[in-house]
N, C-alpha and C positions, 0 to 999 in steps of 0.2 A: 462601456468606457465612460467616463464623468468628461462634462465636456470643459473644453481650454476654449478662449478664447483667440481674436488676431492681434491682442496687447498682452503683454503679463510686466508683471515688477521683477528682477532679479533680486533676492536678499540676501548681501554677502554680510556675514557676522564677521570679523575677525580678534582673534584673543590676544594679544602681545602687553607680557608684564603685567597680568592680572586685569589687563584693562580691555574692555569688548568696545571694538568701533563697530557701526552699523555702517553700509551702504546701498543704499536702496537705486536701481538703473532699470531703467524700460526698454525692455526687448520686442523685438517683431521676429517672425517666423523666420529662421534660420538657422544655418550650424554654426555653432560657439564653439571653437575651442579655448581650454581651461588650465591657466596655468601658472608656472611664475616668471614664464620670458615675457618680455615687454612687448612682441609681436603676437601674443594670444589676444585674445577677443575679449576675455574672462581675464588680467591680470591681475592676480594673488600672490601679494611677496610675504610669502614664508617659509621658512625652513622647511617644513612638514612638508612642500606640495613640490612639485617636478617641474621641471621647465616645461613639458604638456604633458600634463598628469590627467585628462579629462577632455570630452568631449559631448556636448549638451545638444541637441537635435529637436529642433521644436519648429511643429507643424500645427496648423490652426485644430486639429482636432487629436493630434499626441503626442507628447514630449520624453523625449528617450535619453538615460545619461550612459556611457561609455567610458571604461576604462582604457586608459591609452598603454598600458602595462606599466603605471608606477610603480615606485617603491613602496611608500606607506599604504599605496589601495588606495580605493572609494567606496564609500561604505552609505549607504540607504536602510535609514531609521537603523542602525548599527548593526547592517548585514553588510559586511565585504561583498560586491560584486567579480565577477569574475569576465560579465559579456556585457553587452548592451542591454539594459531592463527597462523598462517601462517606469515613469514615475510622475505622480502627482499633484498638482497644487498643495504647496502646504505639507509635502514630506522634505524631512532633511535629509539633507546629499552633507556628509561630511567628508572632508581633505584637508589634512595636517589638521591643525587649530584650529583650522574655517568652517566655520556650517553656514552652509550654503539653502537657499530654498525660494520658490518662487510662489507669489503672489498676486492677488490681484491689482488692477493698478489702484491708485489713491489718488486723491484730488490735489493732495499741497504738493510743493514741487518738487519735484525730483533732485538729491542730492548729486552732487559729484560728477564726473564729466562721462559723457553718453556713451555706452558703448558698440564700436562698429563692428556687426557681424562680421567672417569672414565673405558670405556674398552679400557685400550691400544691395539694399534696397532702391529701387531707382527713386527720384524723387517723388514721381507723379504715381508708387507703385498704391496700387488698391487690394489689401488682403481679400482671397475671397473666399465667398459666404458659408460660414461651418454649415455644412448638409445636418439634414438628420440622423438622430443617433438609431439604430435600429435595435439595438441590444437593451437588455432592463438595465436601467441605470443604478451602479454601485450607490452605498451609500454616501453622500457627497465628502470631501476628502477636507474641504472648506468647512463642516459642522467643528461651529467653534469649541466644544467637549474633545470630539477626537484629534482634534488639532493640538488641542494642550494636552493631550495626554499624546500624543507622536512627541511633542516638544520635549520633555522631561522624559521620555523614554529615551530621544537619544541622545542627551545630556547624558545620562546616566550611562550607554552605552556607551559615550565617548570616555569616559570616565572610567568605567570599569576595563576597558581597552588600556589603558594608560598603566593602571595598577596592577593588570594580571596579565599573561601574555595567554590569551583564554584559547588561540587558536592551537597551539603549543601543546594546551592543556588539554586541551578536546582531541586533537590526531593524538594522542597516546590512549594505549587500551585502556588506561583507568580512569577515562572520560564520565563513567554514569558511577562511580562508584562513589559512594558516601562523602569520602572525604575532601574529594573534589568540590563535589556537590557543600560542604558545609564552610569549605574554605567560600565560595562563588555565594556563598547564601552572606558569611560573616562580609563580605566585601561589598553589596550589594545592601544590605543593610546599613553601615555606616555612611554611604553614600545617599543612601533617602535620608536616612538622621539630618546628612549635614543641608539638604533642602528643602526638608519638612514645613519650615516655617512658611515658604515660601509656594507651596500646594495648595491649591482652592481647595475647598471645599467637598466637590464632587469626586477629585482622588485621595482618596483613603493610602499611607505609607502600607499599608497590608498587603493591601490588591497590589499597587502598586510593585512593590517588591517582589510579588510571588509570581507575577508577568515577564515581571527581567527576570528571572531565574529561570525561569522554563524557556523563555526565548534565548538565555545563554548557554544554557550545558543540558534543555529538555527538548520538546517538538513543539516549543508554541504551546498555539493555541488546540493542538489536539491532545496535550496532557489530559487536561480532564477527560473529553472523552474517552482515552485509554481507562480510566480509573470508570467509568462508569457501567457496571454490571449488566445495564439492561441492553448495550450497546452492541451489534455484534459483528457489523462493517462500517467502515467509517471510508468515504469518498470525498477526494478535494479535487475538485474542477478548474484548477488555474486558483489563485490567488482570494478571491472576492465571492465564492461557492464551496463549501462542504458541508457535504451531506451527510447523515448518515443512517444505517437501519437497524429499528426501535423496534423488539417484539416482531420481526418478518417483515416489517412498513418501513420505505425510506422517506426521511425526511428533511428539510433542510434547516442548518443550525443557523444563528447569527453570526456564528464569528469565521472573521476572517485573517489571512494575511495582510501583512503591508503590501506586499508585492514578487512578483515570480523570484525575486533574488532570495527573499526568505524561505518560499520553499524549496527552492534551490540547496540553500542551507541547510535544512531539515533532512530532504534527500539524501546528502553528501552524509548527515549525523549517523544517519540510519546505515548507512552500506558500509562506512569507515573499517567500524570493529569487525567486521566479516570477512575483509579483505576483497570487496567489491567495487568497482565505481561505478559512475553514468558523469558522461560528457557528451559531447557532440558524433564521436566516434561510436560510444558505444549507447544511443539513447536511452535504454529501457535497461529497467534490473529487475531483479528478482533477491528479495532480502527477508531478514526476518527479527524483529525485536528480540527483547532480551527472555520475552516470557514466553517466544515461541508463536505468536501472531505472525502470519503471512503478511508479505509488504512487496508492493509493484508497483512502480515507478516508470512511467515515460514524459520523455523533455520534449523542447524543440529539437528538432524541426519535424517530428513525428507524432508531435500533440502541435495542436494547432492553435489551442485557447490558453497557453499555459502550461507551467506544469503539473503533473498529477500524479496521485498516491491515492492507492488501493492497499486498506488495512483490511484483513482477514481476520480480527480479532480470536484469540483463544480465551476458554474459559481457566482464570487462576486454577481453580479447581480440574482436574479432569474429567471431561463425562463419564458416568457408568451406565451400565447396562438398565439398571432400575433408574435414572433419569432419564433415557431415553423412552421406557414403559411410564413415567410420568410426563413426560412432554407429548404422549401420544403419537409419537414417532413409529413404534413398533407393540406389542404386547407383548406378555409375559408367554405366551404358547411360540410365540413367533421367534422370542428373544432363547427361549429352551432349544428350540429347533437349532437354530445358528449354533449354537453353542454343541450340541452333539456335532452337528457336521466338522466345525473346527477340532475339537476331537479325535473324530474318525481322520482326518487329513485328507477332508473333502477341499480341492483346488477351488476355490469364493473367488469372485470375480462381482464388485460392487460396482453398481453403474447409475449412473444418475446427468443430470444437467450441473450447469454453473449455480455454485449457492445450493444445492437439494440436499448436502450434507454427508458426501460419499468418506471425507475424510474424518470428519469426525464419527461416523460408525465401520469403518475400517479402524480408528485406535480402540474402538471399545468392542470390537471382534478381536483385535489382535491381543487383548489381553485375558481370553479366554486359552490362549497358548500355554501349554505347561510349563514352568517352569523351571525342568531341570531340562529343558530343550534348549539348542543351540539357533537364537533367531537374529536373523539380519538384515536390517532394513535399510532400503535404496530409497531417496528422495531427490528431487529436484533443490527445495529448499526443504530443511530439517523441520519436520513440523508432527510428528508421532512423537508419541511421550508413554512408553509401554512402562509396565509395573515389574514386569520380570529382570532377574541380574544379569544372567549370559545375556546382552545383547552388545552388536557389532552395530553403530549406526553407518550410513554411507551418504556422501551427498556429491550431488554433480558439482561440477566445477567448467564455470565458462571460460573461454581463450581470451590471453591477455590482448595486451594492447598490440602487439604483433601478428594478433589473427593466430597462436600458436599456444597449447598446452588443456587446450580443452580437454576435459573428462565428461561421457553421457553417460547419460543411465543405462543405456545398452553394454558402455563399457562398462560398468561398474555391477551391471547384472553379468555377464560372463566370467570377472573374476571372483564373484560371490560364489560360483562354483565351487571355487576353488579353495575357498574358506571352509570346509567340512559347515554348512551352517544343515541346520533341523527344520527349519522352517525360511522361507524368505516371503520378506513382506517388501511392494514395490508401491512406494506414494502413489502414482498413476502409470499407465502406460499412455502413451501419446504415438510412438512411432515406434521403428524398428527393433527397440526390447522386445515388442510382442513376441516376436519372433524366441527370441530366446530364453523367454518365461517360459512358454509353449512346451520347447525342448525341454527347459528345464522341468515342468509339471509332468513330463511323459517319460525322464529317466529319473524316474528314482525320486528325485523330489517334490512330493507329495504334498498336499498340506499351504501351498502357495496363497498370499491375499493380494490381490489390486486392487486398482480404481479405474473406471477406462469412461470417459465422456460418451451418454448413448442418450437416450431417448425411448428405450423399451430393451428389454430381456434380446427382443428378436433383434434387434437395430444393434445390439451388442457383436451379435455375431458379424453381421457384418462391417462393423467398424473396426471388428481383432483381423477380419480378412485382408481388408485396405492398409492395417498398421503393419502386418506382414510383408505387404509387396515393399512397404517404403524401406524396409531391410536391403531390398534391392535383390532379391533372390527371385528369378522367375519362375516362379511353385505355381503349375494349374491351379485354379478357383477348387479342385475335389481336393488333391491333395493337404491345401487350406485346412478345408474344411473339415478335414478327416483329422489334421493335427487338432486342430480346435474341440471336437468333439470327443477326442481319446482324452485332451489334458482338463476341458472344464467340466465342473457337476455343477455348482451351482451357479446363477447368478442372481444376485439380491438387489433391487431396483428402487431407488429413492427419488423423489418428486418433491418440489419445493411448490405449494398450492398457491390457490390465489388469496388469502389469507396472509401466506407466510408462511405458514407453519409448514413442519419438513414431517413425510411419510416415507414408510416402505409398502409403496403400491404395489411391490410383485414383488416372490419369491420363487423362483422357476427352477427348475432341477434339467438339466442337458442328456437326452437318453441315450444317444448315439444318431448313428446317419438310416437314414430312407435315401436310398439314391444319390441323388446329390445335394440332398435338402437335411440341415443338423435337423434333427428333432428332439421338442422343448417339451414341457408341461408344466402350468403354472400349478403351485399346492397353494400358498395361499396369495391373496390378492386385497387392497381398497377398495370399495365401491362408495363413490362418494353420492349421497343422494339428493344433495340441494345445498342449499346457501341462506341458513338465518336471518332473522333481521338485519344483523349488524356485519353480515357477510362473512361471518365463518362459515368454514364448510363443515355441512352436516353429512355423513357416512360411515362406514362399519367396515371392520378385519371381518373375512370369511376365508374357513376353508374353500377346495376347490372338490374337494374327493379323491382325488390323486396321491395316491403312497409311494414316497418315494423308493427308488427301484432298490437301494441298499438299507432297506429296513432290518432285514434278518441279519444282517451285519452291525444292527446295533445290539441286538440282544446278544450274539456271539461275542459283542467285547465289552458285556458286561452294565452297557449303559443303560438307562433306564428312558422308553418313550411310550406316551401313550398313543397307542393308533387312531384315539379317535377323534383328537387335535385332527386333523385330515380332513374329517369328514362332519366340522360344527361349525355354524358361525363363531366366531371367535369374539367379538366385540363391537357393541356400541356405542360409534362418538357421536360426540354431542356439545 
């Protein structure tokens, strides 16, 4: 946190009849309220501002503004707040005509009559001493560069405020559509024109312009990296931190927010068209852009630094099967295999950790599906993008603000029954769907794909046994396990390395029960066997020797496999 001082300057701008008064007042450690009754701490006589329209909160080590639920708002670097936020030396607080901002003190004297906190200070009081800051210090909020470019950024937002009614414009669904977007560019443009002259140096009208656009109707500062190819999660840690990861490395970018209200902003951009929020009631969402990138979201009081956004980026393009044989994710024997079993309407069950890549080789197995088949796929968020036409998509739906109308994917797996579908494909299993995948795999519908959080082929099993019980049925551990074993054949196992790079370290085929033990056999497997200079992993695809148990059932329907993929090493990385 950038540290405040026990003195600061208040700077009240105000605009009346094209003419700007300045007042500059010295403040000590107190709550200010802000307004246009004569009994505020802060009086502001103008139209635009509330008889207490604000509330300023200033502690020797942070200073907080507050809307009091005005009419026209308060707005930070030309974000509307909606709660108490955080904010900085040197950012503007706008209300009505006023842009407001605090400063450090100054040596000449202070204009205008002093103003008296609501708790006065005693005479003899002694601010005490700012402790150390323990946190890495932001970049300072005072560097005179970013200071003039806050300044003219929310000039510009006040201004574009005044001529578009942009919040109007943005809650309607044709918020990201072009011509929104060229109205908000043409308006945004003649407003740099008309202070061009008036721009140092070091702000260029381009940069300039293309910043208020994306801060008005885009995400900030993570536009570009949505636009950038090599990019393939993007993480913001509060305001002053986003990261992202480059090639399987995370790392961290320069840019940042003004402050938790603009991400706030962004948040709210993102769920709108979806028909989603996050507030205080419901803190965390689950959303997704417009190209189909996963998006997760949690506020306060459940984030603790801040708010934060977890992009799952998607590639423009879709993966195929030969880029994942080119990212050395799987081989071209491995990628054959899959593709018979989906086929034959072998029940696939993909498992993997966080990030190892379970979904994006579930959409490029699922489009190994024939296409004059009936397939229907369940999602938490809509994130499969198949090639085939008969498809039914499904997506959960959380409970409104009344705790009431929720839809799961358990429910929307049971009425997928019901939909004559040929195949069903389910995002992930997490809880009690298990249960009724299971069923469903064991009458009749054959041919099933998941995703299920594991850790090994074997750790799969019993992670389907624990998602069972949370159905709430109390089925003995055999009975479990005997569902389990009749409905899966395969499961195919991804691993996200220390490198980065994503594998299918196992490919294991389910042969039935011993006892009361499922029994597995991996056919093929990873072997990684060291770590080059520059810490890539070095390792090799190998068969295991193991044939899977329905082989004569490929030649019976006519597919073509060679036996001896089985029984070869398969490939050498490098």
């Amino acid at each position: 946190m950038p540290k405040t001082t026990d003195q600061l300057d208040l700077v009240v701008e105000v605009t009346e009849d094209g003419q700007k008064r300045r007042i500059r007042q010295r403040l000590h450690p107190a709550d200010y309220s802000i307004g246009s009754d004569p009994t505020c701490a802060v009086c502001v006589s103008n139209s635009g501002v509330s008889r207490q329209h604000a509330r300023l909160l200033y502690t020797p080590d942070n200073i907080q503004i507050e809307d009091l639920g005005s009419t026209n708002g308060t707005y930070v670097e030309g974000v509307r707040i909606k709660r108490r936020v955080r904010v900085h030396v040197g950012q503007r607080i706008i209300i009505g005509a006023c842009v407001i901002w605090l400063d450090y003190p100054k040596d000449e004297t202070v204009s205008g009559q002093p103003i008296q906190p609501e708790r006065a200070a005693e005479p003899d009081y002694e601010p005490p001493p700012i402790a150390p800051q323990q946190e890495e210090p932001a970049p300072s909020p005072s560097d005179p560069a970013r200071a003039l470019m806050r300044k003219f950024k929310a000039q510009i937002h006040t201004e574009l405020l005044k001529r578009l009614d942009l919040k109007r414009l943005i809650g309607t669904n044709s918020a990201a559509t072009k011509s929104l977007q060229e109205k908000v560019r043409v308006t945004v443009t003649s407003i740099v024109n008309e202070i061009k002259d008036q721009l140092p140096a070091s702000i260029t009208p381009a940069n300039l312009t293309r910043e208020i656009i994306q801060e008005a109707i885009g995400l900030g500062p993570l536009d570009d990296l949505l636009e950038d190819g090599d990019i393939t999660e993007i993480m913001v840690n509060g305001p002053d931190k986003i990261f992202v990861e480059r090639r399987g490395k995370i790392q961290l970018t320069e840019r940042t927010f003004v402050d938790d209200a603009q991400v706030l902003a962004i948040i709210e951009r993102i769920v709108a068209p979806i028909g989603k929020r996050i507030d205080e009631s419901s803190p965390y969402v689950d959303a997704r852009l417009a190209d189909g990138s996963r998006v997760n979201a949690i506020i306060a009081p459940l984030s603790l630094k801040g708010p934060t956004i977890t992009i799952r980026k998607f590639a423009k393009t879709p993966f195929t099967v030969a880029d994942l044989i080119r990212f050395g994710t799987m081989t071209e024997q491995i990628a054959d295999f899959m593709r018979i079993c989906v086929l034959l309407r072998k029940n696939i069950i993909i498992s993997g950790g966080t990030g190892s890549g379970k979904t994006t080789l579930l959409n490029v197995l699922s489009n190994f599906l024939p296409k004059d088949e009936r397939i229907v796929t369940i999602e938490d968020t809509a994130e499969l993008r198949l090639n085939q036409q008969h498809i039914v998509s499904l997506e959960a739906r959380p409970a409104n603000i009344e705790g009431r109308g929720a839809v799961t994917i358990r429910d929307l797996v049971r009425n997928a029954l019901r939909m004559r579908p040929d195949r069903i494909v389910v995002g992930e299993c997490r809880g009690g769907e298990s249960l009724d995948m299971l069923q469903a795999m064991n009458t009749g519908h054959d041919g099933s794909l998941t995703t299920v959080h594991a850790n090994s082929p074997r750790d799969t099993i019993s992670r389907m046994e624990t998602m069972v019980l949370m159905a709430g049925m109390e089925l003995p551990s055999r009975a479990i396990r005997e569902q389990i074993a009749a409905a899966v054949d395969i499961i195919c196992h991804t691993d996200r390395l220390s490198d980065g790079t994503r594998r299918v370290t196992k490919v294991s085929e389910v042969t039935g029960m011993e006892k009361d033990v499922v029994v597995m056999q991996d056919m093929f497997i990873f072997k990684q066997t060291g770590l080059d200079p520059r810490g890539k992993v070095l390792g090799y695809f190998t068969a295991t020797g193991s044939v899977p148990t329905f082989i004569d059932e490929v030649r019976t329907r006519g597919l073509q496999l060679d036996r001896s993929v089985f029984t070869q090493q398969v490939e050498q990385m490098s």
